[in-house]
N, C-alpha and C positions, 0 to 999 in steps of 0.2 A: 208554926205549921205553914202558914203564907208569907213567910220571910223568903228574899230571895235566896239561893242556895248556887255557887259556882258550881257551874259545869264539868270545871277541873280540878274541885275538892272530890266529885262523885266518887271517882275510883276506893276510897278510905269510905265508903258506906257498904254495906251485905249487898251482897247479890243481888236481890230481889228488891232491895228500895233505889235501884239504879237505874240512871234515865231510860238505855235501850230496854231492862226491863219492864218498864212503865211501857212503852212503846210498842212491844209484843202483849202486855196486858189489854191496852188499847184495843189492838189487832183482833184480839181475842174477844173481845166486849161487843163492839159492833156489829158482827153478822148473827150474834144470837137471837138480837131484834127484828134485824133488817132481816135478814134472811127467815128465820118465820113470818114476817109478812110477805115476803117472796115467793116461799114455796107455797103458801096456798091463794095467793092473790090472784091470780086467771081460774082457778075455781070456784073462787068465793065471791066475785065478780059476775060469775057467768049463772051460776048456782042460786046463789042470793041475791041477788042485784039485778038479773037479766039483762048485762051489760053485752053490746055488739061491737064492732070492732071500732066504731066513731066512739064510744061511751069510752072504750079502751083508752082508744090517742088523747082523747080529752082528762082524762086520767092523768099519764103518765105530763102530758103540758103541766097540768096541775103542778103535781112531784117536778118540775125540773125547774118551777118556778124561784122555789129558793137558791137554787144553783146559780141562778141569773142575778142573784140578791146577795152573793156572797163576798159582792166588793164591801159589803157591812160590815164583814169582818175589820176592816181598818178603823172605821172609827170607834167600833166594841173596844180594839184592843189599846184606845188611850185611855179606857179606864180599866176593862177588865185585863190582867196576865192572860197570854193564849193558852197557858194550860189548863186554868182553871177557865176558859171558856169552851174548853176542848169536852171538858167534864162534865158541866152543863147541858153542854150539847146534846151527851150518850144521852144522859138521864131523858132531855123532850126525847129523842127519839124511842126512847125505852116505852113513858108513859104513853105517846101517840097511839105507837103499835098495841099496847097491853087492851087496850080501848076499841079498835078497831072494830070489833064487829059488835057493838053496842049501838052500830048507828049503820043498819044495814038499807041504803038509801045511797041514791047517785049523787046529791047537796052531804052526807054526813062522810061515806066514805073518801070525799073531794076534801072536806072539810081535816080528818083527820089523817089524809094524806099530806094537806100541806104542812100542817102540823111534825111530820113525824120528818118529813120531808127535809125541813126546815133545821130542826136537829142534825140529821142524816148529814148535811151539804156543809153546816156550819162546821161541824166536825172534821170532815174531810179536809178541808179550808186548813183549817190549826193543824190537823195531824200532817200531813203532805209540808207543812214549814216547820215541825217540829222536828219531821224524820231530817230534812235538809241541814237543817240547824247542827242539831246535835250527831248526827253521822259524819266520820271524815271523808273527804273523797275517795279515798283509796278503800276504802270496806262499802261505802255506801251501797254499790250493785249488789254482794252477796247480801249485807242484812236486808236490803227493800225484800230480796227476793227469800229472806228465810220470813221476813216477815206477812209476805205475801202468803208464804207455804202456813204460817198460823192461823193467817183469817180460813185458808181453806179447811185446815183441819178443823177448827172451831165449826165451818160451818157444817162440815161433814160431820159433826155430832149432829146439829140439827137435823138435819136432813136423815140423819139413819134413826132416829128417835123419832119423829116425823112416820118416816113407811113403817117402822117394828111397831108403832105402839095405836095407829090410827085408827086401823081396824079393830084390831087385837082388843084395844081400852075403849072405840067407840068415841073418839076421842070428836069434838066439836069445836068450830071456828073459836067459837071465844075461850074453849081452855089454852088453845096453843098460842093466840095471841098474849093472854095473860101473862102466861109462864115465859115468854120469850121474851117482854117487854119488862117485866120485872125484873127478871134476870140482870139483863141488861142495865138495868136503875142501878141493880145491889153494887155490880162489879164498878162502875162510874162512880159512884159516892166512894165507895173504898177506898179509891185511885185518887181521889180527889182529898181524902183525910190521911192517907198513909203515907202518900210521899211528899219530899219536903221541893219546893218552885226553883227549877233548875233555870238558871240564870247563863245566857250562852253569851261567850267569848265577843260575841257584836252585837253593839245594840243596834234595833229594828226600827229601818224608819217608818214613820208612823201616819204617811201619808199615800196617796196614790201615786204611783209609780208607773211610768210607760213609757216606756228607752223605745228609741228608733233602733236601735241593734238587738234588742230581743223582738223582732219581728220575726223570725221564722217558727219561734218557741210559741207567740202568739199564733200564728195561722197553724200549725199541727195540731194545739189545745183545741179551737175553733173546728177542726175537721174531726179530730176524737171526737169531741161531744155530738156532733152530727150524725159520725160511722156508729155509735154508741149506743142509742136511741131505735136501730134497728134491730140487734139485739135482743135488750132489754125492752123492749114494745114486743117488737114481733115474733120472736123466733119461741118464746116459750108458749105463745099465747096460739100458735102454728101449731104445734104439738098438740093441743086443746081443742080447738075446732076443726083442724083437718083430718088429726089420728081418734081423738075420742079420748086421751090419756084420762083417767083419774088422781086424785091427789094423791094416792099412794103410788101410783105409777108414774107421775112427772115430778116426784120427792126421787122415786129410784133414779130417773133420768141424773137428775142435780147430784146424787150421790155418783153415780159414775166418774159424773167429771170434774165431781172435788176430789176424788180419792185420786183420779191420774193427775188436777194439779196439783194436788198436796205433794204427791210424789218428783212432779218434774219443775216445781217453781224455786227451788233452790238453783236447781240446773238452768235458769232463767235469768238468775242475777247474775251466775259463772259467763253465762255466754256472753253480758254485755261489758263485764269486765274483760271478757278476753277480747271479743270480737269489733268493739266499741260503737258507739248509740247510730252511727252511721248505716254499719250494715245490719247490725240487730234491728234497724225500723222498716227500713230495704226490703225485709224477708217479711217482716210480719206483716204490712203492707200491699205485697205481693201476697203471699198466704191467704189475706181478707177477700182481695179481690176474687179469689180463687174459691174461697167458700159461699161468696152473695151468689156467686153464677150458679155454682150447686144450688143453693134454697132455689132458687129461682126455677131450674130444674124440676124441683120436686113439685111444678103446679102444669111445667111447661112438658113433662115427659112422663109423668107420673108416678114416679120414682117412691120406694116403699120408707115404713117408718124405719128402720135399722139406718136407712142410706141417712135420713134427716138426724137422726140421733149420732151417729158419728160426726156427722155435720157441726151437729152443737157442741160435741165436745172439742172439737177442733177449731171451733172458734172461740171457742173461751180460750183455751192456751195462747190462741196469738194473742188475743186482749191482755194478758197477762206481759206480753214484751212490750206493755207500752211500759213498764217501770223505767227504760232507757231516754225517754222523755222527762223523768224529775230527773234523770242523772246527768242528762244532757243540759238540764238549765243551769244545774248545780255547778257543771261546769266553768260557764261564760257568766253565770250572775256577780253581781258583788254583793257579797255574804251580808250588807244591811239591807240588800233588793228582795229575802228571801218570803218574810211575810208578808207582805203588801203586793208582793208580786201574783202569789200562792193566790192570794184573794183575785187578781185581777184576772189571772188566769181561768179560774173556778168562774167566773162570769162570763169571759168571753167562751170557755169549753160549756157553755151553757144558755148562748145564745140562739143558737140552731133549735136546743133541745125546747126551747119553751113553744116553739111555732111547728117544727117538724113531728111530732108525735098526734098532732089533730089534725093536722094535711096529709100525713101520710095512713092517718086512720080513716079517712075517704077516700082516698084513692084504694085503700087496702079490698073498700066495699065491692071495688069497678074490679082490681086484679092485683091481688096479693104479689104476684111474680114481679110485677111493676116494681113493685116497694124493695124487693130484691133487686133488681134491675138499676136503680138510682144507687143501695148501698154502695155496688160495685165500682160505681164511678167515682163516689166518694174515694172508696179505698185507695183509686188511682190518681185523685187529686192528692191525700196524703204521700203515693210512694214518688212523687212527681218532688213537693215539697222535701220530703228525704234524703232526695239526692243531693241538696243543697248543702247538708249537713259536712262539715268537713272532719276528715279523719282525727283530727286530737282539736274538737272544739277547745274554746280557754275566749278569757274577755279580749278584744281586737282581733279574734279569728272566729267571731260566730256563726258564719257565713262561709259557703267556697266562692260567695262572690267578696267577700271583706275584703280580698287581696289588692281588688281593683279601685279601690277606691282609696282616697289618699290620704295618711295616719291622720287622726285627729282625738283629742281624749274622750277616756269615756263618756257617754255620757249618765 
């Protein structure tokens, strides 16, 4: 069952015990936890907890803590396989979440935030080198982005079972956490007993890794996590104290704009296959900036909820074209840089976030529009770095300034 298994025997196994299959399982396993504690986290926060907008950013620093901790991942994986640390992972983030409102308190929800957190990030870490791994370059843009279009779907179940059944069944914090985080357990063990340890064509080095020529890869990860963090802090938590939504009304929200990216995230890995990581970050980039100025709007002009709700959806889709970012490292990497990098990256796309999320939850107290007003510049720091990106990255062309500098080996 834990014996290793070649990557290039898989094809000669069913369907469904095959690695990309395992990989959409994944896909699938992840937001039934996360995203139940998602959709009702800014109300069950504010609800139960009497959390303000500092209690928020102090929160989410919490949650990004493990993110900043996911160079661990390297030395886990000289004893554990990263698949089966991968599976592990689901399972804490499963039981965190199931747990959740059992410790309704600013020290318990902190507590089992890191907790769930910590699974969450470890996961992400292995899955982000496993997709690299095992995807060829030539499909990898379409599968990220069918795989992309599963977690949506998946989580578009949550979220429509979420608003249908909340009211209706009278349903309470801790049954939805339960049921999301067990879930989540069942399908992670399964995954972790049914398929057999796909063994990939390069071995992984098993150290920390930090090339001077993945430096642009580094500073985009670094500004993601940053631009990231507005988002995910602010913009659903905006929804909550400036419009009044209810859980069953900012579930509808999240269902809106999983069902348009369920629909447009295959069309997401086409465009960077066609288009390539260059001008596919260019636009989404420009696009971000485009949206912060709006939020920003809607404190500064006083602009209605419909205009902010489009807003939100429209900014998840660009988030969604950061997939040209694993494609573009996949590109210039050397295939044994791809786990240890995965980690190294996942810390640095996580250093903003451990600090940025309780600085920008005081400033948030002085003027909300502010915390929109910085996104924007962020966004401009990424489409600045973009430009750098040269039209058919590959290793010794990482850069459009590689050119100028004079050949030397990888390093």
């Amino acid at each position: 069952m834990f014996k290793p298994f070649l990557l290039s025997d898989s094809s000669g196994l069913p369907l469904w015990r095959r690695p990309v299959t395992l990989l959409f399982l994944m896909s699938a396993a992840m937001p039934i936890a996360f995203f139940s504690w998602y959709a009702l986290l800014n109300n069950f926060v504010i609800e139960v907890a009497g959390f303000d907008g500092s209690d928020i950013g102090l929160l989410h620093t919490v949650r990004e803590i493990p993110g900043f901790m996911a160079i661990g991942v390297i030395a886990i994986i000289l004893f554990v396989r990263e698949q089966v640390l991968g599976m592990v992972s689901l399972v804490l983030l499963g039981v965190a979440t199931a747990f959740t409102a059992w410790f309704p308190s600013l020290n318990g929800i902190l507590m089992l935030t890191f907790l769930s957190s910590l699974g969450f990030h470890y996961y992400e870490t292995v899955n982000q080198s496993l997709q690299l791994q095992w995807l060829p370059k030539d499909k990898a843009p379409q599968v990220l982005g069918w795989l992309l279009g599963m977690g949506s779907a998946t989580t578009l179940l949550v979220f429509v079972l979420i608003m249908l059944m909340w009211e209706t069944l009278n349903l309470s914090y801790n049954i939805v956490f339960m049921v999301g985080g067990f879930t989540t357990v069942g399908l992670a063990l399964f995954a972790l007993f049914a398929y057999p340890q796909f063994e990939s064509p390069t071995p992984q080095n098993k150290t920390m890794v930090l090339r001077k020529r993945y430096w642009l890869y580094y500073a985009l990860q670094f500004m993601a996590g940053a631009r990231r963090q507005i988002f995910m802090v602010f913009a659903g938590f905006m929804m909550v104290e400036r419009f009044g939504f209810d859980v069953h009304e900012l579930t509808g929200l999240y269902l809106v704009n999983l069902v348009v990216k369920m629909l447009v995230a295959p069309f997401l890995g086409k465009a960077v296959g066609y288009f390539g990581e260059r001008r596919t970050l260019i636009w989404e980039y420009i696009g971000l900036t485009l949206v912060f100025v709006a939020y920003g709007g809607i404190y500064w002009f006083g602009w209605g909820v419909l205009f902010a709700s489009v807003l939100y959806v429209v900014d998840n889709i660009l988030f969604g074209l950061a997939l040209a970012l694993k494609t573009y490292f996949q590109k210039i990497a050397d295939p044994a840089d791809i786990a240890p990098t995965a980690a190294v990256a996942f810390t640095i796309n996580h250093i903003a976030a451990v600090f940025l999320p309780v600085l920008l939850g005081l400033l948030w107290l002085v003027s909300p529009a502010a915390v929109f007003g910085l996104a924007s510049l962020m966004a401009l720091t990424s489409l600045g770095l973009s430009l750098l990106i040269p039209r058919h990255p590959e290793p010794g062309n990482e850069t459009v300034l590689s050119k100028y500098r004079m050949p030397a080996p990888a390093e």
